[in-house]
C-alpha positions, 0 to 999 in steps of 0.5 A, a space after each residue: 278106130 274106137 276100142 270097144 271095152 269088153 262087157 257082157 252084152 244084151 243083145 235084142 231078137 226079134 221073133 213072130 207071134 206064136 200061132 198059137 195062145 197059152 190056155 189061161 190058167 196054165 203056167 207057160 213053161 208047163 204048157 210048152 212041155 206039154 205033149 200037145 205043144 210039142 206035138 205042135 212044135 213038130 208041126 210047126 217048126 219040125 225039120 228032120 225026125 228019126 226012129 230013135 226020137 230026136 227032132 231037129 226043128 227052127 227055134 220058134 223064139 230064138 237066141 240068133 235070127 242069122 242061125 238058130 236050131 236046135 236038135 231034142 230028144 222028143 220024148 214027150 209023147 211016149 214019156 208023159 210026166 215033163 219030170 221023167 224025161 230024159 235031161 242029161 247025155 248020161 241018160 241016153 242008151 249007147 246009140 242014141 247018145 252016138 245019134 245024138 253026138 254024130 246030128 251034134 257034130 254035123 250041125 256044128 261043123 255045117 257052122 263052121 263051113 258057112 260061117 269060117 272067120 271067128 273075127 266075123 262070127 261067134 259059133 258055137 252050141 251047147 246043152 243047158 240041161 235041168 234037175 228033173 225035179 224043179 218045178 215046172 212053173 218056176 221062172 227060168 225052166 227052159 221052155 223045153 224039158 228034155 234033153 237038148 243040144 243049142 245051134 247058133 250064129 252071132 255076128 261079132 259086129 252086133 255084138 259090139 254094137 250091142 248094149 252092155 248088160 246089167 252087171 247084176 243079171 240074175 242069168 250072168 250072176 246065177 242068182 250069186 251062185 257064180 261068185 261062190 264058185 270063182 271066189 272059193 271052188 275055183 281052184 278046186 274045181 280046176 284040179 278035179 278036172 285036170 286029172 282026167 285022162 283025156 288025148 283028144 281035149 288039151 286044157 287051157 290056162 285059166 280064162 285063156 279061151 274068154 271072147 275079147 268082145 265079152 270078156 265070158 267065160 270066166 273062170 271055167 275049166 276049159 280044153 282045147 279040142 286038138 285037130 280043131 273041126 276035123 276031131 268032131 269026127 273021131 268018136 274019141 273026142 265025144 267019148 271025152 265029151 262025156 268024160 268032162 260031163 261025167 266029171 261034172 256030175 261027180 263034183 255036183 253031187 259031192 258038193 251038194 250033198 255036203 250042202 244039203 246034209 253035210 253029206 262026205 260019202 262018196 256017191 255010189 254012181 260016182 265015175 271018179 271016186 278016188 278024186 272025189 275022195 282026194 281032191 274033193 273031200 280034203 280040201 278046206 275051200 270045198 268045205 268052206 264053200 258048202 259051209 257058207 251056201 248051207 248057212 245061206 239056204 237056211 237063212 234066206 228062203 228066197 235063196 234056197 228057193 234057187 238051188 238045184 238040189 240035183 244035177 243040173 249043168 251048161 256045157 259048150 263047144 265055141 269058137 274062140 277069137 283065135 279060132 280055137 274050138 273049146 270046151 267048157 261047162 259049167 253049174 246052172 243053178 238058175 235056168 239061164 242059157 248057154 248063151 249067158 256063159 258066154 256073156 250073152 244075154 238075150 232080149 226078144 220081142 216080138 217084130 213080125 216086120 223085122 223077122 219077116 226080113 231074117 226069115 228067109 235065109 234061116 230058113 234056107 240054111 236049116 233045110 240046107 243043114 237038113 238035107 246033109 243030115 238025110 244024106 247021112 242017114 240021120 233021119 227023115 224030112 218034116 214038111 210044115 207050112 213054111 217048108 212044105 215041099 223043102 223051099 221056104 214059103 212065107 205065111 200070109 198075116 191073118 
């Protein structure tokens, strides 16, 4: 048996032609945060929606054609500007982020029951969430602006079987923002997080958690959610969920803010004050760090074109090899999906033909996955052209 080396992998996704064309004139990413697109989206691929907003919908141009879904707080018809809609669980009112975790938990532990050997298959979702205020028409925006959480499924034996990616790949690399956080912030950024108070998620040693096919994450914090898929029902586990978001957020801001304005007051939001003040503001390598990035942006306009001043952040729940159930997150300073953290770059293209074939079981699955969220009083059914009465029916070629 060949041993197969660990790299990161480009793995190819076919999808069908969107029903519908992008106005000329119109950036893409502008008109798929439109309220008319996402209206259509609704239409089109929409699942199950419920009275707070969140939708749960097919990925019309997916990561996984073996399991792909999303779940999005659909603010765009009462919220008009792309830019003032929420992007972040912190932005969520007290029951919608309960609504939010218990649809999360359910689509994940739905993963884990059809999908339960981590030899076989890689699970895992996430939110890659965006600073409100980047340019809508910059290349990397994420297709939707709002608040959302990733569903997917890969088979580890197309991950193997897959091309190794290009080890410069913006995704993988952000842009060099990667390396400046493994080289220099690494350790800082492991210590801030080690002093949160948390019962339910057990930190891992350094890269302990990296998939054996990939050899990602790298050099992220990362915890052990104790108790495994049964723990997603504890609403302690999702309070410290939020714990490491939060934590997140207080380091960004410290560092940015030194980068941007050599800044060393501590953010009047922060959750963690006195670790930002101890182990942020003393620390010699965050002050390098934020040196070398501030003299970088002020050199190279195309650089400083890639920083997201304001928060912006990747966080995952995976399984590991082991068949561990992880946590980790990470800075997202160019756009790229949660699926590159875990070394995984994503090809599409267009293959009527070869989706067609994947089609209907998706399909199947995700009303399937939609009837247990009925069941559970998450919300009510979407009947669109493919599903029209809840069976798959496939749409005639024009």
């Amino acid at each position: 048996m060949t041993k197969v080396t660990s790299a990161p992998r480009e793995v190819i996704t076919e999808h069908r032609k969107l029903p519908l064309d992008i106005p000329e004139g119109v950036a893409p990413t502008e008109f798929y945060n439109s309220p008319c697109n996402l209206r259509h989206l609704a239409r089109e691929n929409g699942l199950l929606r419920n009275s707070l907003g969140f939708l749960l919908y097919r990925k019309a141009i997916g990561h996984s054609n073996l399991f792909d879904a999303s779940i999005i707080f659909d603010t765009s018809q009462r919220v008009l500007d792309p830019m003032g809609r929420p992007v972040r669980r912190d932005q969520l009112s007290r029951e919608d982020n309960i609504v939010f975790s218990r649809m999360t938990k359910v689509a994940l532990q739905y993963m884990l029951e059809k999908y339960p050997d981590p030899q076989q298959h890689l699970v895992f979702c996430g939110e890659a969430s965006l600073d409100a205020t980047w340019p809508l028409n910059k290349p990397g925006v994420p297709s939707i602006r709002m608040i959302h959480n990733h569903f997917m499924v890969f088979e580890n034996d197309k991950l193997r079987a897959s091309s190794p990616a290009a080890a410069d790949n913006p995704n993988l690399t952000d842009s060099g923002h990667n390396g400046l956080f493994l080289d220099y912030l690494s350790e800082v950024y492991l210590r801030f997080f080690k002093v949160l108070d948390l019962e339910v998620l057990q930190p891992l040693p350094t890269d302990s958690g990296r998939l054996a096919i990939t050899g990602y994450p790298q050099g992220l914090p990362s915890w052990e959610i104790k108790g495994g898929a049964e723990a997603l029902n504890d609403g302690r586990f999702w309070k410290e969920y939020d714990l490491i978001l939060l934590g997140f957020l207080d380091f960004y801001r410290a560092f940015f803010a030194l980068v941007s304005a050599e800044d060393s007051r501590i953010p009047v939001a922060a959750t963690f004050p006195d670790q930002i003040e101890n182990i942020l503001l003393y620390s010699d390598d965050f002050h390098q760090a934020a040196r070398m990035l501030r003299l970088q942006v002020t050199e190279d306009p195309t650089f400083a074109n890639e920083i997201r001043w304001q928060p912006a952040y990747k966080q995952l729940i995976y399984r590991d090899d082991e068949g561990r159930l992880i946590v980790t997150i990470s800075q997202n300073s160019v756009g790229n999906a949660i699926t590159e953290l875990l070394g995984i770059v994503v090809k599409r293209i267009a293959d009527e033909e070869v989706y067609a074939r994947a089609e209907p079981e998706l399909v199947r699955q995700l009303l399937e996955l939609r009837t247990r969220m009925v069941k559970y009083n998450l919300g009510t059914p979407i009947h669109t052209h493919s599903w029209p009465n809840g069976l798959f029916v496939p749409l005639s070629g024009d």
